[in-house]
KETI-331777 format. One record per atom (N, C-alpha, C): residue number from 0; x, y, z; residue in one letter; atom name. Coordinates in nm, 3 decimals. Example, Ala and Ser with C-alpha at 12.3 -4.5 7.8 and 13.67 -1.06 7.14 Angstrom:
2
PT   resi         x         y         z   resn   name
PT      0     1.319    -0.569     0.780      A      N
PT      0     1.230    -0.450     0.780      A     CA
PT      0     1.320    -0.330     0.780      A      C
PT      1     1.285    -0.225     0.708      S      N
PT      1     1.367    -0.106     0.714      S     CA
PT      1     1.290     0.003     0.787      S      C
//
This chain:
70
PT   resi         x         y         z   resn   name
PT      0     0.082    -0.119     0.000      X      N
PT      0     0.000     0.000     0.000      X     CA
PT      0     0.087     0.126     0.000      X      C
PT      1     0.190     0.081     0.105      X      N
PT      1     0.258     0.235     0.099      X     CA
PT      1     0.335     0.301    -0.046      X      C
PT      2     0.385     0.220    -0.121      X      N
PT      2     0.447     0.186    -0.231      X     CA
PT      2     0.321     0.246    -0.356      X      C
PT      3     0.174     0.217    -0.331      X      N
PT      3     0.132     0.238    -0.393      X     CA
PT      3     0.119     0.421    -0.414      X      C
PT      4     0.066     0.445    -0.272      X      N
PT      4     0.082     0.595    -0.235      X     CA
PT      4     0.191     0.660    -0.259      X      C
PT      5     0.333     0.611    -0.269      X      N
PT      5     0.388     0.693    -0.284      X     CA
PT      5     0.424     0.719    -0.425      X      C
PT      6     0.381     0.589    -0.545      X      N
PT      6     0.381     0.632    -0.693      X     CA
PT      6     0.275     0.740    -0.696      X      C
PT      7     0.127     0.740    -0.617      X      N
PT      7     0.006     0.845    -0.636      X     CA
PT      7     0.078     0.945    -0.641      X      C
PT      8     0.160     1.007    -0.494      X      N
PT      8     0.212     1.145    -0.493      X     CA
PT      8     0.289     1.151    -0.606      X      C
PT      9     0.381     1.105    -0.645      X      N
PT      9     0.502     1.084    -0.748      X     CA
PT      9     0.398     1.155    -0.892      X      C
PT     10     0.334     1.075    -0.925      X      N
PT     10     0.228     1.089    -1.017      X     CA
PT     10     0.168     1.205    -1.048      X      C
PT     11     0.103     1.230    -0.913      X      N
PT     11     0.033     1.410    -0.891      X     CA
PT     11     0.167     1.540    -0.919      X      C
PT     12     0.258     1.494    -0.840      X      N
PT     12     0.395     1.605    -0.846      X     CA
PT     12     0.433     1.649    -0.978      X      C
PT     13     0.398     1.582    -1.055      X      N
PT     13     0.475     1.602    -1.193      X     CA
PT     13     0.333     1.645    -1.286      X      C
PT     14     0.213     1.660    -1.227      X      N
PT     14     0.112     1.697    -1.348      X     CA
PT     14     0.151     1.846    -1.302      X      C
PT     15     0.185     1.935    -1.432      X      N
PT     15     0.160     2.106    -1.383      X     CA
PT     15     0.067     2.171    -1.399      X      C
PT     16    -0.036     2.101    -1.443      X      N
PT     16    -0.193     2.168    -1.408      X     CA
PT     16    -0.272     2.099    -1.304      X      C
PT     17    -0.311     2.224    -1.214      X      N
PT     17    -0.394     2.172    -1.064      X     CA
PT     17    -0.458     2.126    -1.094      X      C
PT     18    -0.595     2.123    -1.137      X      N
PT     18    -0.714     2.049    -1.182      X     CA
PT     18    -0.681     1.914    -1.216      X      C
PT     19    -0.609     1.880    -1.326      X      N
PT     19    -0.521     1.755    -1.337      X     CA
PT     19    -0.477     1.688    -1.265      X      C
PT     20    -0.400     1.724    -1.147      X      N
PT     20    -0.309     1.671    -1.057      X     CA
PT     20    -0.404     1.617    -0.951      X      C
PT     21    -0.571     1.702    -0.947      X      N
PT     21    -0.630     1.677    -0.840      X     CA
PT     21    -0.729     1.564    -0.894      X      C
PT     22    -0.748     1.577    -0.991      X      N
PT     22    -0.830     1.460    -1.098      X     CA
PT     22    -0.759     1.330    -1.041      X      C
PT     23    -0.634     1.338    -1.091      X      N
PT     23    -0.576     1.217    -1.121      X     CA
PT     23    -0.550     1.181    -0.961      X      C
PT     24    -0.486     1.216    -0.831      X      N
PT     24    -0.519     1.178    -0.706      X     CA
PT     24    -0.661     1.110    -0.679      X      C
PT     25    -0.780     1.198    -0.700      X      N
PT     25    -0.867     1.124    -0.647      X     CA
PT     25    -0.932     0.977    -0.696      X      C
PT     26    -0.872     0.991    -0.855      X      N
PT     26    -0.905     0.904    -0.905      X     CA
PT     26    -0.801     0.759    -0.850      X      C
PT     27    -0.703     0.810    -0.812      X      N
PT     27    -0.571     0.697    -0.764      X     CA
PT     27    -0.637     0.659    -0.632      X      C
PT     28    -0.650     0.736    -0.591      X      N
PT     28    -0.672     0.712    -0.428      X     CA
PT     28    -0.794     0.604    -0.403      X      C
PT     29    -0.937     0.672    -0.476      X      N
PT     29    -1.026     0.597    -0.488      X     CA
PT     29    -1.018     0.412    -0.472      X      C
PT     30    -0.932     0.417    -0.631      X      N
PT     30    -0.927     0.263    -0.692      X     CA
PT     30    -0.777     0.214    -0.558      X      C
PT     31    -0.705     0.287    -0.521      X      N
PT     31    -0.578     0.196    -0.410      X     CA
PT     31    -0.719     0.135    -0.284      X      C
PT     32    -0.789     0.234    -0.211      X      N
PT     32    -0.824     0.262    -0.112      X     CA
PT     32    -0.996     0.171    -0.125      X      C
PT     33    -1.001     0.123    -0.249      X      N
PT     33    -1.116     0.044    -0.248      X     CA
PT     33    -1.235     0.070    -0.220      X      C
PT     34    -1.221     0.207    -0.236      X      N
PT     34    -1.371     0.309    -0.199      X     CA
PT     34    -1.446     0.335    -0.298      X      C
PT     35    -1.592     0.375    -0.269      X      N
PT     35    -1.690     0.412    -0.378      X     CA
PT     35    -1.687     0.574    -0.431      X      C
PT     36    -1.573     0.662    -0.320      X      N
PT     36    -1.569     0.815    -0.353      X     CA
PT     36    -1.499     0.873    -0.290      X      C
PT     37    -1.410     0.938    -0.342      X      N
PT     37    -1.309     1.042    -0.326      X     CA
PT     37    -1.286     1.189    -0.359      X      C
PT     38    -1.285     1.261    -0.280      X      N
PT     38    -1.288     1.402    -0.327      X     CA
PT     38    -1.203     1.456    -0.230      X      C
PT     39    -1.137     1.588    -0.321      X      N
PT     39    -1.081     1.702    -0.213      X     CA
PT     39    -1.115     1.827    -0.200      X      C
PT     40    -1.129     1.874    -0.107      X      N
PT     40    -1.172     1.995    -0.061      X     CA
PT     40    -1.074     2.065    -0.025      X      C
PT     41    -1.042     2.241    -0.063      X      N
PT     41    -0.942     2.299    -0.022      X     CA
PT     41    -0.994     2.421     0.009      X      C
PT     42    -0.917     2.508     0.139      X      N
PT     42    -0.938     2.555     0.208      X     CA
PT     42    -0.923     2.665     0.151      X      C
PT     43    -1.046     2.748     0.160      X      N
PT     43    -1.045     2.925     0.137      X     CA
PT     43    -1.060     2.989     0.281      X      C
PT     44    -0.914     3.035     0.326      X      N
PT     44    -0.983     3.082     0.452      X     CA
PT     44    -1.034     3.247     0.435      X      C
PT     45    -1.044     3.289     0.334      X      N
PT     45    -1.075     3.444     0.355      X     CA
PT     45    -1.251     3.398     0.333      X      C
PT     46    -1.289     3.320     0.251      X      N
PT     46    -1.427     3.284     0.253      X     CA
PT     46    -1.455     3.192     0.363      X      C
PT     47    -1.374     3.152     0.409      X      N
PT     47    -1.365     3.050     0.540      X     CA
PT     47    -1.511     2.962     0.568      X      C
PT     48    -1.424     2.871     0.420      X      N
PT     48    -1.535     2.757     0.390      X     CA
PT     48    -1.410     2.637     0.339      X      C
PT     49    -1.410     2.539     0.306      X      N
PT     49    -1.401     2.428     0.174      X     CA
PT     49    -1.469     2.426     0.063      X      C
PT     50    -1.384     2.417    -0.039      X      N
PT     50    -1.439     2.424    -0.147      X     CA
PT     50    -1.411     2.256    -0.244      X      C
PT     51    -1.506     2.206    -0.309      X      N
PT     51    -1.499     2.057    -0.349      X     CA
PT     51    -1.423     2.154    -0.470      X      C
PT     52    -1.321     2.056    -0.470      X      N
PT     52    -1.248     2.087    -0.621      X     CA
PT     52    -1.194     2.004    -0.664      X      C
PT     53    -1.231     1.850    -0.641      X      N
PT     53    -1.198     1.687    -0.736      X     CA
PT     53    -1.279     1.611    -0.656      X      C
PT     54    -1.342     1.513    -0.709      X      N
PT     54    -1.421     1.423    -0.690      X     CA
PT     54    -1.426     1.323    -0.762      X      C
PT     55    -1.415     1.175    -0.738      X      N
PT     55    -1.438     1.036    -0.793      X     CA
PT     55    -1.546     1.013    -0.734      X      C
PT     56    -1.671     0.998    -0.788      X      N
PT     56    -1.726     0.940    -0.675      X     CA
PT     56    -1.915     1.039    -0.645      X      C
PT     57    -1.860     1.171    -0.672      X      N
PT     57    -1.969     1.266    -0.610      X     CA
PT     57    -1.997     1.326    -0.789      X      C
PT     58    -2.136     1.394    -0.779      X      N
PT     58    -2.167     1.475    -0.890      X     CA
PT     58    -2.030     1.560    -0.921      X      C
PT     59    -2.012     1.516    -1.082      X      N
PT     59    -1.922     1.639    -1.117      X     CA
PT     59    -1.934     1.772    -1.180      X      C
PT     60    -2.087     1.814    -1.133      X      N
PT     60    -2.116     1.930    -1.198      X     CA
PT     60    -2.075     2.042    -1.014      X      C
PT     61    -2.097     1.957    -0.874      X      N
PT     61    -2.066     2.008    -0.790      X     CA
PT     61    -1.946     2.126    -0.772      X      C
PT     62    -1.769     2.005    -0.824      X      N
PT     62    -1.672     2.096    -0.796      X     CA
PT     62    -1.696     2.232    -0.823      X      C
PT     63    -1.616     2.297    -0.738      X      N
PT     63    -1.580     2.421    -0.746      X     CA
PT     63    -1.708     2.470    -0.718      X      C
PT     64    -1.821     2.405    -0.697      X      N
PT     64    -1.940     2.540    -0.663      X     CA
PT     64    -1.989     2.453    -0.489      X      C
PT     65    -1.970     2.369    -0.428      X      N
PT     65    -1.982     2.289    -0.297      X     CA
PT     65    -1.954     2.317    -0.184      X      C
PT     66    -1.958     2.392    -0.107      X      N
PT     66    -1.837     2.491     0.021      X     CA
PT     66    -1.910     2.401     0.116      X      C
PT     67    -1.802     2.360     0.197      X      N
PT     67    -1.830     2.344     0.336      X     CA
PT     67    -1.791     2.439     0.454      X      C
PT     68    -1.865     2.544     0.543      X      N
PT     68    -1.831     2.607     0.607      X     CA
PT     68    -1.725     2.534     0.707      X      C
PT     69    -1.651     2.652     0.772      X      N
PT     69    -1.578     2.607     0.928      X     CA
PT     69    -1.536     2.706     1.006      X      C
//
């Protein structure tokens, strides 16, 4: 497993478009981790929410419009 994760990061490091890099993680992570859904959320703290911005798993019309407050 660990071996697997660390080709994921390896993988993500080298895409130079974000969107891409975050595509291709969740999609890795998903299929290692044997799950039905994967997504990441990243932190806006001046809107001081989460914002869905990759998803395997969840509607993909969501990203980028999904906030989770905090």
């Amino acid at each position: 497993m660990l071996s697997q994760l660390r080709r994921i990061v390896q993988d993500v490091a080298q895409e130079p478009a974000l969107d891409n890099a975050l595509a291709g993680l969740v999609s890795s992570i998903k299929i290692a981790l044997a799950t039905e859904c994967c997504s990441v959320y990243l932190a806006d703290y001046q809107q001081q929410h989460f914002m869905l911005m990759a998803t395997d798993g969840l509607n993909q019309d969501a990203v980028g419009k999904v906030a989770i407050g905090f």
